[in-house]
C-alpha positions in Angstrom: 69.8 41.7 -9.2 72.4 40.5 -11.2 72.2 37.6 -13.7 75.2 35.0 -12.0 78.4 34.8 -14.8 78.3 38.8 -16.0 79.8 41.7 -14.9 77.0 43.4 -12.9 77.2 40.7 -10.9 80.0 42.5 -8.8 78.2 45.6 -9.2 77.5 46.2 -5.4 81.1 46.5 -4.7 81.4 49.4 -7.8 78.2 51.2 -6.0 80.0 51.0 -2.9 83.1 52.3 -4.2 81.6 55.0 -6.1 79.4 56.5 -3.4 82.5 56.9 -1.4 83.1 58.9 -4.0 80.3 60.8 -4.1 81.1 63.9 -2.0 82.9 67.1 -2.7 85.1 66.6 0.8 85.9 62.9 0.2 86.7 63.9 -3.7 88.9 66.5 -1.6 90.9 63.8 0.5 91.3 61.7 -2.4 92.7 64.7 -4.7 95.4 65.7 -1.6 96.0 61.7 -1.2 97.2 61.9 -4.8 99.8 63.9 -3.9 101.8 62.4 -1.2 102.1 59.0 -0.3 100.4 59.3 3.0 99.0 61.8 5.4 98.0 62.7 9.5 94.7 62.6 9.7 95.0 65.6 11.4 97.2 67.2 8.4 93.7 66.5 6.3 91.3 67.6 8.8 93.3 71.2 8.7 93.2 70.9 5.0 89.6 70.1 4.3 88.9 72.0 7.0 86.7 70.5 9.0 86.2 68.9 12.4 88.1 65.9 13.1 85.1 63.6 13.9 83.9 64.9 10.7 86.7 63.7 8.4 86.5 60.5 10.6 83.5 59.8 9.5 84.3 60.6 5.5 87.5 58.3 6.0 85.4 55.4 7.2 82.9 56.0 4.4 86.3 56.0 2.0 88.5 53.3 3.6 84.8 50.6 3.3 84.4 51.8 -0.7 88.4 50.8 -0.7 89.5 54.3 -1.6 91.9 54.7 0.8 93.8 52.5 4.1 94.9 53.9 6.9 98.1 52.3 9.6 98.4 53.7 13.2 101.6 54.5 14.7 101.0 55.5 18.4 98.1 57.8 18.7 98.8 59.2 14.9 96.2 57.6 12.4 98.0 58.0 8.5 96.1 57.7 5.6 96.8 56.7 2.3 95.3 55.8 -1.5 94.4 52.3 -1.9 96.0 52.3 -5.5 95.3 48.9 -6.2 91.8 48.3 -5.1 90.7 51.8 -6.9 92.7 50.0 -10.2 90.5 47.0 -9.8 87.1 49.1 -9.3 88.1 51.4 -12.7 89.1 48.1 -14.4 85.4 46.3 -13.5 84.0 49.7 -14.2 85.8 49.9 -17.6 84.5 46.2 -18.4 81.0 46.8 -17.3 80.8 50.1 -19.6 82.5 48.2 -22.8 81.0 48.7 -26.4 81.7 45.4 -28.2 83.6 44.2 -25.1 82.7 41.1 -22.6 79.1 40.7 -22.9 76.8 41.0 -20.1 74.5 37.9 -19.6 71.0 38.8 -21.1 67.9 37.8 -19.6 65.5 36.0 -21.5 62.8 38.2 -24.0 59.2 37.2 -23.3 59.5 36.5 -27.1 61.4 33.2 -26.4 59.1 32.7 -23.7 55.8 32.8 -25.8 57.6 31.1 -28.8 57.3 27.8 -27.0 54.1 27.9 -26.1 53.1 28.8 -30.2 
């Protein structure tokens, strides 16, 4: 867990958003995503190739790791990149990873612990 104030702290969110990337067919649908600004569900099925309830399920995994959204229009489900929220995610990522960035709270040593009691 976390120490409250540093970065980590907001670290479920970046495992989240990382294990939805953490397939070869998700890495798939976001690499095709890339390329357009949205796409049928059915268009990305065809392309992964695989069953539709199958890249159901990888889009749910993606769309709650805020990879991608998705809009209906009549019985056609689009989906697109979530540019911003992936931005945000690399941008916590980048911070959490920082050489002689923002400085992660430390826990205390069990050297400042026993020093007191000396």
């Amino acid at each position: 867990m976390a120490l409250p104030g540093s970065i980590a702290a907001g670290a479920h969110d970046l495992s989240v958003h990382f294990e939805g990337l953490a397939n070869p067919t998700r890495l798939m649908i976001v690499e095709r995503l890339a390329t357009t600004p949205e796409l049928r569900v059915s268009e990305l099925a065809v392309y992964c190739q695989v069953s539709q309830p199958l890249l159901s399920w990888h889009l749910r995994i993606l769309r709650k790791a805020q990879v991608i959204t998705t809009r209906r229009e009549g019985r056609e489900v689009f989906c697109s990149l979530d540019r911003e929220a992936i931005a945000e995610h690399q941008s916590q990522f980048t911070r959490l990873i920082a050489f002689g960035g923002e400085q992660l709270a430390e826990p205390p040593t069990t050297n400042s612990i026993t020093e007191g009691s000396s």
